[in-house]
VEXTILUM-711860 format. One record per residue (C-alpha): residue in three letters; x, y, z. Coordinates in steps of 0.5 Angstrom, whole numbers, padded with zeros to 4 digits, always signed. Each point is the difference from the previous one (the first is absolute). Layout:
BEGIN
ALAXYZ/...
//
This chain:
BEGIN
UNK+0000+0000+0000/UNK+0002+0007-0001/UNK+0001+0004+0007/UNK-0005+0004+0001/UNK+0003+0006+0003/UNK+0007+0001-0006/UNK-0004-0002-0007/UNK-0002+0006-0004/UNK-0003+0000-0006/UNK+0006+0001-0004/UNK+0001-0008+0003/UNK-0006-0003-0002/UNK+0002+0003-0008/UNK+0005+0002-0005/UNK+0000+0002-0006/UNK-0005+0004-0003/UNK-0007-0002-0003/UNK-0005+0004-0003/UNK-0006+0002+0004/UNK-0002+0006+0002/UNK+0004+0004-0005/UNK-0002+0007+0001/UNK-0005+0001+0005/UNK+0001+0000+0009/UNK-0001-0004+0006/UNK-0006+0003+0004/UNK+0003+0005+0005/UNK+0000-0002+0007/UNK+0001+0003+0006/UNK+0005+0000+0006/UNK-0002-0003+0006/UNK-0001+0007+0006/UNK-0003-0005+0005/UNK-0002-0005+0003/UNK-0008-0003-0003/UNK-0005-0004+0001/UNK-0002-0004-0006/UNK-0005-0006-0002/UNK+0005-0004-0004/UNK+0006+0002-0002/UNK+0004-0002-0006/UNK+0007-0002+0000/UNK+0002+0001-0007/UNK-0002+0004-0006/UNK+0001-0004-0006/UNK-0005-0004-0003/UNK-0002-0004+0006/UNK-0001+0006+0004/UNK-0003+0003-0005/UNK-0006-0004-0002/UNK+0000-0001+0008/UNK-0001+0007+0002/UNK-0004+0002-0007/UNK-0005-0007+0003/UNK-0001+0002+0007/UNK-0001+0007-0002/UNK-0006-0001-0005/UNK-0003-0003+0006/UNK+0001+0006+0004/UNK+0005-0003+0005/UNK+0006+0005+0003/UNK+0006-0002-0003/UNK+0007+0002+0000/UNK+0006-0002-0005/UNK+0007+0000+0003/UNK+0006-0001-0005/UNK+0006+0002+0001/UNK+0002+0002-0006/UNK-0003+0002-0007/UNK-0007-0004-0001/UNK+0001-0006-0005/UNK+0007+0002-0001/UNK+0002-0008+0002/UNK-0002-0006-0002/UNK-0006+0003-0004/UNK+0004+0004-0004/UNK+0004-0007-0002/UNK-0007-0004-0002/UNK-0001-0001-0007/UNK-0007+0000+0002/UNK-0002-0006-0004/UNK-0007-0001+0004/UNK-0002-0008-0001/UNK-0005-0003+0003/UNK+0004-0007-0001/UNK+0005-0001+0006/UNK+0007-0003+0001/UNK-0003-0006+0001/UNK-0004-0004-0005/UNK-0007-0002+0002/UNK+0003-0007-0001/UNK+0006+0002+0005/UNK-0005+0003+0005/UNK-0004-0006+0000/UNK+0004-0005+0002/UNK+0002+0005+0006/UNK-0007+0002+0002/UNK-0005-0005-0003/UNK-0004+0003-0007/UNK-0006+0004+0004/UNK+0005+0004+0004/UNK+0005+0002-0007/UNK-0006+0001-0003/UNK-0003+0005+0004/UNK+0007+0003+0001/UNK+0000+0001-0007/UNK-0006+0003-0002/UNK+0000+0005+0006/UNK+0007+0002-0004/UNK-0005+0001-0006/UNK-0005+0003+0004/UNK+0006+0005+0003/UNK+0003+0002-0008/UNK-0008+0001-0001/UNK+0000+0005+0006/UNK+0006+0004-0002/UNK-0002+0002-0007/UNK-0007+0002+0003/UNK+0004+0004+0005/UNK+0005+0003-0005/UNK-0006+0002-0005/UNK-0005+0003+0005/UNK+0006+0004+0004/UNK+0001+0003-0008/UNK+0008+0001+0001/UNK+0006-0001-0005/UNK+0003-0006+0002/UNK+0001-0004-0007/UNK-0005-0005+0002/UNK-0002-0005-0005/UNK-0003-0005+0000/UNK+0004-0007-0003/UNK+0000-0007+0000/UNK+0005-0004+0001/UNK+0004-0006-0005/UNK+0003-0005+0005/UNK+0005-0004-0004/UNK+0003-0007+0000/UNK+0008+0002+0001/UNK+0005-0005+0003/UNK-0003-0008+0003/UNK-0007+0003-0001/UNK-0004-0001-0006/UNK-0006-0001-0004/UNK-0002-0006+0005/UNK+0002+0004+0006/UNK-0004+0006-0002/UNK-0005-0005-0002/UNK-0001-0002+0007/UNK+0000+0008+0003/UNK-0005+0001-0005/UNK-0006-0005+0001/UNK+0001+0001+0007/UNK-0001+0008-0001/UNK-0006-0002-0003/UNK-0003-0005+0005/UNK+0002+0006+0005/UNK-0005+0005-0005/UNK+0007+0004-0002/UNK-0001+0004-0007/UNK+0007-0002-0005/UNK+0000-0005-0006/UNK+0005-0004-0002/UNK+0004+0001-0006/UNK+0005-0005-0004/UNK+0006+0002-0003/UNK-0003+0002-0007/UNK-0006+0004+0004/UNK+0006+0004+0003/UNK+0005+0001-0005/UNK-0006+0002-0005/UNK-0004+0004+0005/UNK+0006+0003+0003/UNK+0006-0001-0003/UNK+0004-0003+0006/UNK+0002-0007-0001/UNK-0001-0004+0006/UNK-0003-0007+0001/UNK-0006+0001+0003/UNK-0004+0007+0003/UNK-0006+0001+0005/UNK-0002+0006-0002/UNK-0004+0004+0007/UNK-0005+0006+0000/UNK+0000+0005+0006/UNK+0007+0003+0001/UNK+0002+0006+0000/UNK+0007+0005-0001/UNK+0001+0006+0004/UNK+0005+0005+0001/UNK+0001-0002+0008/UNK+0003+0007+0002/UNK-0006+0004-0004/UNK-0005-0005+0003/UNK+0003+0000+0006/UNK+0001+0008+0002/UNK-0008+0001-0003/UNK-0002-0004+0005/UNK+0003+0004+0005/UNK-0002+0006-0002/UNK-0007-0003+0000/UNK+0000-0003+0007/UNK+0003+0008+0002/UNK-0006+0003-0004/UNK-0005-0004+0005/UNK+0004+0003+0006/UNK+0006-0005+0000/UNK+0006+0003+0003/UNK+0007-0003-0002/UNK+0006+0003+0004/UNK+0007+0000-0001/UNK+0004-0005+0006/UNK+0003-0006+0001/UNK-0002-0005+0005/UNK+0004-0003+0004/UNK-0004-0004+0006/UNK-0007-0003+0001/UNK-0003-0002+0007/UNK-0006-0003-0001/UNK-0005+0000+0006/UNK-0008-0001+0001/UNK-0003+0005-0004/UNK+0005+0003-0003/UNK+0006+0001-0003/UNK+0006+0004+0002/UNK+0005+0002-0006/UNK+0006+0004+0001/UNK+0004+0003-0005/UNK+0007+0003-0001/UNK-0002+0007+0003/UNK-0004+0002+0006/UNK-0007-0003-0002/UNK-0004-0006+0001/UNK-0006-0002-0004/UNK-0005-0003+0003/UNK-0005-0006-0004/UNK-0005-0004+0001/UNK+0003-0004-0005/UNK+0007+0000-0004/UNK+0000-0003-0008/UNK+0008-0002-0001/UNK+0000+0002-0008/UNK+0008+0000+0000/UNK+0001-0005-0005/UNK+0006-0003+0001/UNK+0002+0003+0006/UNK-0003-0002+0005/UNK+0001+0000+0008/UNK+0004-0006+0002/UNK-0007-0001+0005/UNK-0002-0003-0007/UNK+0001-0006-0001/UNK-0002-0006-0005/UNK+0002-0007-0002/UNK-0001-0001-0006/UNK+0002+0008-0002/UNK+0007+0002-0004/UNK+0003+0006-0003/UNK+0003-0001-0007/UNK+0002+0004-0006/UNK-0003+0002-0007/UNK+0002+0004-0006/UNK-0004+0004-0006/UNK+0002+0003-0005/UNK-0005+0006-0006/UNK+0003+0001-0007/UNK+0000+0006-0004/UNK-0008+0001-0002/UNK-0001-0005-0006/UNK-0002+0002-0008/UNK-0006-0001-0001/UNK-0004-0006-0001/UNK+0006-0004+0003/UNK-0003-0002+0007/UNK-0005-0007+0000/UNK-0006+0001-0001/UNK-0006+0002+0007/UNK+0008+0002+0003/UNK-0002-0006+0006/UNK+0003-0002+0005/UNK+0006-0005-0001/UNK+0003-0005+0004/UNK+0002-0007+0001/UNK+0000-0007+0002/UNK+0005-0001+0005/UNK+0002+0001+0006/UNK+0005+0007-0001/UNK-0004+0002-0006/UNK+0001+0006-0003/UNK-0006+0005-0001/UNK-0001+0006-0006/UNK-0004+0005-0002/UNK-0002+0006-0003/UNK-0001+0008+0001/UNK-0004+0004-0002/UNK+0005+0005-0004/UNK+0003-0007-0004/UNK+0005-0003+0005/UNK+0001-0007+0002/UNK+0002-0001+0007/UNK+0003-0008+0001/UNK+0002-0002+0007/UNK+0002-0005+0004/UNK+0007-0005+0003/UNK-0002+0000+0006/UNK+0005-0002+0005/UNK+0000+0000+0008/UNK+0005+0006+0000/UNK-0002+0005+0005/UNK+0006+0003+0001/UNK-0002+0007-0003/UNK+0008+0001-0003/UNK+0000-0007-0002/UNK-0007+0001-0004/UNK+0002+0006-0004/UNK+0006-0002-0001/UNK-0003-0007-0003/UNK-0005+0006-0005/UNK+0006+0000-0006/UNK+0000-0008-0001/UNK-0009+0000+0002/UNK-0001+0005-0006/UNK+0004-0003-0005/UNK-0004-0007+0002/UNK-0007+0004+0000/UNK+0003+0002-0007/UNK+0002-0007-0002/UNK-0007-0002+0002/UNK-0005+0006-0004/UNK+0004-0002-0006/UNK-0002-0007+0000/UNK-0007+0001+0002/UNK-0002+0006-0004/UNK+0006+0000-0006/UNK-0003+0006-0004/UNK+0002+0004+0007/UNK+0005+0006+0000/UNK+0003-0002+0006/UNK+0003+0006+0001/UNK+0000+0002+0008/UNK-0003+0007+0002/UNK+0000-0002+0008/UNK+0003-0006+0004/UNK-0002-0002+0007/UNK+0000-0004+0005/UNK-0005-0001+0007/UNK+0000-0003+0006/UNK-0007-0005+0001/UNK-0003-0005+0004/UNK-0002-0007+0000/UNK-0004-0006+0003/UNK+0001-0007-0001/UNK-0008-0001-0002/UNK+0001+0007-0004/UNK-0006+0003+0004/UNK+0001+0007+0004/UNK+0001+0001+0008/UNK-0006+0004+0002/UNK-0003+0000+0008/UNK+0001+0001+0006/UNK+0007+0000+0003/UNK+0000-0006+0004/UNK+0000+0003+0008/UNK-0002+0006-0002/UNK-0006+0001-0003/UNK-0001+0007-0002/UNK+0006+0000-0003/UNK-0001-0002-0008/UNK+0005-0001-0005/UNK+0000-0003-0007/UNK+0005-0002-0004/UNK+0003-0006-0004/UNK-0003+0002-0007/UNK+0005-0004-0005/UNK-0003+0002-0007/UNK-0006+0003+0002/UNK+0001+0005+0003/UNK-0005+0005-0002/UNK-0006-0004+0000/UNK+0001-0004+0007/UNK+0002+0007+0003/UNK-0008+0002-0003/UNK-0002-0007+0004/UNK+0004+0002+0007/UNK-0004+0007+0000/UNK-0006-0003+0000/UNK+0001-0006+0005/UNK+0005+0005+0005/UNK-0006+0006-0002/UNK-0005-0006+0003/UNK+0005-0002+0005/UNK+0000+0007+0003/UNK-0007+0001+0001/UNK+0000-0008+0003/UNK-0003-0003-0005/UNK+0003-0008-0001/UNK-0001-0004-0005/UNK+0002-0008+0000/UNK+0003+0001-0007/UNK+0005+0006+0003/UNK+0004-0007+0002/UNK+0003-0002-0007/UNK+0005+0006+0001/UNK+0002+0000+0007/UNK+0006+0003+0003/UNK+0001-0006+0004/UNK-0003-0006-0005/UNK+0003-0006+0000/UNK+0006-0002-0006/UNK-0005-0003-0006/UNK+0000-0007+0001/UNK+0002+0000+0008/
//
């Protein structure tokens, strides 16, 4: 894990990406005093962001803490890919969990991306919001029989997708691979516009967001008391832990690790050189890599994930990672200018079933956290608002259970 008190955002990212060019964070305030809050907020990027924006819809008092720049962290490294399919296959998930319980997971998971495009359409704000279906494609040891099996499983599950043969692929999209399942119900996003339109709109409701670094919590009946760097306290009903992948060494998990990933976006294509519908791309395997488009012509690749967490030995890894992602895009897609207009690299984390971590911290039941997204980091963090929103006003619901902080290793 990564200390909680040393990481800034500058760890959690290196290079450049390609969001939030030409516009500002939401402006937020220094801490002046001590306050009293309904729910405090630790975090500002697009956890916290959907956390506050939800609480506030409901008129509750919320207050977002960060020490830094809203969205400058984890968020500004996503590639905003916003699947309802997860790390781990419906197949994968069965044999952990039994089919109910994987399927029910993953149509909330549809339920979430749903959820989100309203939320983006109805707040009306630019964030490059568009909705995308995905291409799941055979790579490695994983083909045409394997997609086969997900596929009817989907089916049995009432998942939306079609399975496509290799001549369907290659006819219809042009990319040679053995076998495809084409998925309706994503979307793609610029993570740091979506993720400041949020915070403006939780602010707008009467949100405060301020300016200070946390650095205690004393979790009693009733209340929760959080010191910060300065002179002030903020006293909560509840705290909401939306710190990504800095979380505080009260937190801990089994089944959770922190790893690396790395993305790069090329120059903006000609025209006519982007796939068709510009879907969601990603592979079969284990460590797969994943591409999509932009909305001024880019292609963006990412993948290699590897267990650095090591910030240095991470970005010192990006030169050897791009030229791989390059390797890569030109085998998938061998119409592409590969030129690189920005590289990066970020920090994630992962669970062994591939679901987030979300609830109550164990022993302290007014302290809430959510973390351990893999790669679906936007939709599950459109799931822990909801489930953290309810949390926060008592409300329980047995299907909470499947992403506990505290559940059990897959198969244990």
């Amino acid at each position: 894990m990564l200390d909680s008190l040393d990481t800034t955002q500058d760890d959690l990212h290196g290079g450049r990406a390609p969001w939030g060019r030409g516009f500002r964070p939401p402006r937020h305030a220094h801490l002046s005093q001590s306050i009293k809050t309904d729910v405090l907020v630790v975090g500002g990027g697009i956890t916290g962001s959907l956390a506050a924006q939800h609480l506030a819809a409901r008129g509750v008092d919320v207050t977002v803490v960060d020490r830094e720049q809203p969205g400058l962290g984890s968020t500004a490294a996503s590639t905003a890919m916003l699947q309802w399919e997860i790390d781990c296959t419906l197949g994968e998930l069965t044999e952990f969990y039994g089919f109910d319980r994987a399927a029910a997971v993953y149509r909330r998971s549809v339920a979430a991306v749903q959820g989100l495009s309203s939320l983006a359409g109805t707040l009306g704000f630019d964030c490059a919001f568009r909705p995308r279906s995905t291409l799941y494609i055979a790579a490695g040891d994983i083909g045409p029989a394997a997609l086969q099996e997900e596929y009817l499983l989907r089916e049995r599950a009432g998942l939306p997708g079609t399975l496509l043969d290799q001549a369907e692929l290659l006819s219809r999209f042009g990319i040679d691979r053995a076998a495809a399942i084409l998925s309706p119900g994503s979307a793609d996003a610029d993570p740091l516009l979506l993720s400041w339109g949020l915070l403006r709109d939780a602010a707008a409701r009467g949100a405060r967001v301020i300016d200070a670094m946390v650095t205690a919590y004393h979790d009693a009946p009733g209340t929760v008391t959080v010191e910060t760097d300065g002179p002030f306290v903020v006293e909560a009903r509840h705290v909401i832990l939306a710190t990504g992948y800095v979380m505080p060494d009260f937190v801990r998990s089994d089944i959770h690790r922190t790893a690396a990933s790395w993305a790069m976006a090329t120059i903006p294509q000609v025209s006519g050189n982007l796939w068709p519908g510009g879907e969601l791309i990603w592979e079969a395997s284990e460590n797969y890599n994943y591409a999509r488009t932009t909305v001024d012509g880019r292609i963006i690749i990412g993948g290699g994930d590897d267990d650095t967490v090591d910030p240095a030995a991470r970005d010192r890894k990006m030169p050897q990672k791009t030229a791989e992602l390059v390797d890569s895009l030109v085998k998938l897609w061998p119409a592409a200018n590969p030129t690189i207009a920005f590289s990066w690299s970020g920090a994630f984390g992962e669970t062994d079933d591939g679901l987030p971590l979300i609830g109550a911290v164990p022993g302290m039941p007014r302290i809430l956290a959510a973390y351990g997204y893999g790669g679906n980091g936007i939709t599950f963090s459109f799931m822990a608002a909801h489930i953290l929103a309810e949390l926060c006003a008592g409300h329980r619901e047995g299907w909470f259970d499947a992403f506990a902080i505290d559940r059990p290793p897959p198969g244990g």
